[in-house]
C-alpha positions as CSV (number, residue, x, y, z in Angstrom):
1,X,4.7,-4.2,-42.0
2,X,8.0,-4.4,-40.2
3,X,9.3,-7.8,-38.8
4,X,9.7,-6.3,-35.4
5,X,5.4,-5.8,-35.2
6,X,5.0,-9.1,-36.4
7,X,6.6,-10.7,-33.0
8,X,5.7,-7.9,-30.4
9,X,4.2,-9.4,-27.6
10,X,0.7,-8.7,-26.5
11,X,0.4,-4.8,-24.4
12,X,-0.8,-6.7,-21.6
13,X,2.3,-9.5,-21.7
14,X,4.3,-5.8,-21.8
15,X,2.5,-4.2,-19.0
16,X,2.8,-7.1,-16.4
17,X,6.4,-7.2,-17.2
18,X,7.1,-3.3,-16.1
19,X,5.0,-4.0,-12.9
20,X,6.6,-7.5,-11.9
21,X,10.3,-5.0,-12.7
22,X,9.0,-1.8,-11.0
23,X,10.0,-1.4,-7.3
24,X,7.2,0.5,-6.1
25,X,3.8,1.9,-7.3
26,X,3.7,3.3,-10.9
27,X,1.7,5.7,-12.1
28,X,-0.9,4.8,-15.0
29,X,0.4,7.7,-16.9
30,X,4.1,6.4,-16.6
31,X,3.0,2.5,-17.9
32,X,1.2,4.3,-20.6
33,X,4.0,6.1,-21.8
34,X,6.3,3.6,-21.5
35,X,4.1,1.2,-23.6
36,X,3.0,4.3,-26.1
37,X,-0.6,3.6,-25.7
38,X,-3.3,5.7,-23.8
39,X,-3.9,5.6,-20.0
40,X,-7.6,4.5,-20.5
41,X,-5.7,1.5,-22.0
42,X,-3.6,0.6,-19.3
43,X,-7.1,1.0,-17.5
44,X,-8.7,-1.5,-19.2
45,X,-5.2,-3.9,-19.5
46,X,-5.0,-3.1,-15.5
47,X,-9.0,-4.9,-15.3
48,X,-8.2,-7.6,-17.1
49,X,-4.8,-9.1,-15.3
50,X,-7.3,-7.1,-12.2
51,X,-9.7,-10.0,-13.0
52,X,-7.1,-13.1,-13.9
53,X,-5.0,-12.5,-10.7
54,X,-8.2,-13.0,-8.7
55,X,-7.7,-16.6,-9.8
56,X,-3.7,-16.7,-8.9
57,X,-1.3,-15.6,-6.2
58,X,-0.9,-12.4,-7.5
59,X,-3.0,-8.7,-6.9
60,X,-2.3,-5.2,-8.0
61,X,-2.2,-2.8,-5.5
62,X,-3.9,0.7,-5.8
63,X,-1.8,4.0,-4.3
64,X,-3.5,7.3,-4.4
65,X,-3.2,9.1,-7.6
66,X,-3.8,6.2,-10.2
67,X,-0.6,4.4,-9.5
68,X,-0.4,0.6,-9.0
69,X,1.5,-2.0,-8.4
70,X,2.1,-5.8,-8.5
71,X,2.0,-7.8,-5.0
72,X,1.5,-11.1,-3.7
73,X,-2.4,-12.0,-2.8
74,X,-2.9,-11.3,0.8
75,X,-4.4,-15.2,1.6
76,X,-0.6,-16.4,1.2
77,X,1.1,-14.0,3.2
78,X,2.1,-16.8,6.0
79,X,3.4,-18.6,3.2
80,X,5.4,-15.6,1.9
81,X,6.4,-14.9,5.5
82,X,7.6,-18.4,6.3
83,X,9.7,-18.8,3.2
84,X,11.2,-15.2,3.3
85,X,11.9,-15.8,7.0
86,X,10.2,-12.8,7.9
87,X,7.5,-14.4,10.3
88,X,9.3,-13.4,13.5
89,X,9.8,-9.9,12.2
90,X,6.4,-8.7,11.5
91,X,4.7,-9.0,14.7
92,X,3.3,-5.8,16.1
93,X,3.3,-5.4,19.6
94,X,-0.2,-4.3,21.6
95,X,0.7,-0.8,22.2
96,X,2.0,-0.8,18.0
97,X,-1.2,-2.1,16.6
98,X,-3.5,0.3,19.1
99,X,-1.2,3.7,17.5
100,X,-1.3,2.3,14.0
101,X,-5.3,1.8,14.5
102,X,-5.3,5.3,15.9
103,X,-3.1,6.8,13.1
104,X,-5.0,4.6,10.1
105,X,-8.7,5.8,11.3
106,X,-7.7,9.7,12.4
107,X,-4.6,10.7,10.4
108,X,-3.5,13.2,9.9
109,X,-2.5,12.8,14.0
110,X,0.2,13.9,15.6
111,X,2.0,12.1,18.6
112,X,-0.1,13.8,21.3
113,X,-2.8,13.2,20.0
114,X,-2.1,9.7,19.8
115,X,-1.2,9.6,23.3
116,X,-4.1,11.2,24.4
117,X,-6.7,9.0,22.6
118,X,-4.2,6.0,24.3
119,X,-3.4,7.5,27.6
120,X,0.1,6.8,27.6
121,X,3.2,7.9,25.6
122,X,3.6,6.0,22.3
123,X,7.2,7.1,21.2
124,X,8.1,3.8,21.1
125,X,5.1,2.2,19.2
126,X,5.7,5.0,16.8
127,X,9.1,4.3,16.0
128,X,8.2,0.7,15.5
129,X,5.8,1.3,13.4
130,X,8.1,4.3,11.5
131,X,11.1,1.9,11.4
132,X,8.5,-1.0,9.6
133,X,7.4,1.5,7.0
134,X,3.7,1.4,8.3
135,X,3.4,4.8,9.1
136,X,5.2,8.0,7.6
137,X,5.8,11.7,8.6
138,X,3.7,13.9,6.7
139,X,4.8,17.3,8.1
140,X,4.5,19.3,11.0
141,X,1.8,21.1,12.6
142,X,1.9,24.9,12.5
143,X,1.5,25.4,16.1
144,X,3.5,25.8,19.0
145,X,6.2,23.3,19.3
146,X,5.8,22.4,15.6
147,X,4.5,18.7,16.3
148,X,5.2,16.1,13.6
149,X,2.2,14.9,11.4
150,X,1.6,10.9,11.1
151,X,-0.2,8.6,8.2
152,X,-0.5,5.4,7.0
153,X,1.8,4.4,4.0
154,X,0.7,2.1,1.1
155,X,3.0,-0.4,2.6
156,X,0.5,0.2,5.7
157,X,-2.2,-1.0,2.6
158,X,-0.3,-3.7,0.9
159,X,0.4,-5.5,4.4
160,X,-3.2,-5.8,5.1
161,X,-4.7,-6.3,1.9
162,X,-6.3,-2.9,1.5
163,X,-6.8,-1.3,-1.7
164,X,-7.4,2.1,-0.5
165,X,-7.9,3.2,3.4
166,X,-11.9,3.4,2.6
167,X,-11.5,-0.5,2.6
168,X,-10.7,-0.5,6.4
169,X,-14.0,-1.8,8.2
170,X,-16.2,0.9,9.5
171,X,-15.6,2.3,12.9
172,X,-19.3,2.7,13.3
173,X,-19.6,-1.5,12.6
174,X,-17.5,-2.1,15.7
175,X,-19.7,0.4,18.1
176,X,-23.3,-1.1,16.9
């Protein structure tokens, strides 16, 4: 046995490291590589830090396609606002939060169909929302005039709390 195995730190003590250094999502597959052991366990290492930051100020963050990442719990996100100075900053406006609802419940959309469902143009609400990193061009339509396509982005998930869009409360709940 080598002296280097003797003092290796624990896979999971390895794994949080690459997600508190990783500047975005990373996929399972990547962490596993980098750590030489299978993705079913980074799966299971995932559950358990999944289960101890439940007790902490700390969450990972699900993206489509198995990748994850660490982020602050969404119960301190005043906190975190107030002491990164960002409070003033992340207000959305009416007319912002009525397009992102729109885009987050029917994307793909494109912009007249946002203004349709509002009744008004939303150029600006988009750009807000475009310039915040909530939403994201996906494509363009093929049909006349080519119209760009809209979505939610995961930091559309991370800034409120979601895990996955099928987190967002039910349209059908609101109606009843």
């Amino acid at each position: 046995m080598n002296d280097d195995a003797v003092h290796a730190p624990p896979a999971i003590v390895l794994l949080e490291s690459l997600l508190f250094v990783a500047s975005g999502p990373v996929p399972t597959t990547r962490l596993a590589t980098a750590l030489e052991v299978t993705p079913a366990r980074i799966e299971g290492l995932l559950r358990e830090l999944e289960t101890e930051y439940g007790r902490r100020g700390l969450r990972l963050q699900w993206s489509s396609g198995g990748a994850v990442q660490l982020t602050t719990a969404p119960e301190a996100s005043a906190v975190v606002e107030r002491f990164l100075g960002l409070e003033t900053t992340t207000r959305l406006s009416q007319a912002a939060l009525e397009v992102l609802a729109i885009v987050a419940y029917s994307q793909p959309v494109t912009r007249p169909q946002v203004d349709q469902l509002r009744g008004v143009n939303s150029d600006g609400a988009l750009r807000s929302l475009l310039s915040k990193g909530l939403i994201e061009e996906l494509g363009r339509l093929e049909k006349p005039g080519r119209p760009i396509i809209y979505g939610t982005t995961p930091d559309f998930l991370q800034s409120f709390g979601l895990s996955a869009l099928t987190d967002m409360p039910s349209l059908d709940d609101e109606e009843e």
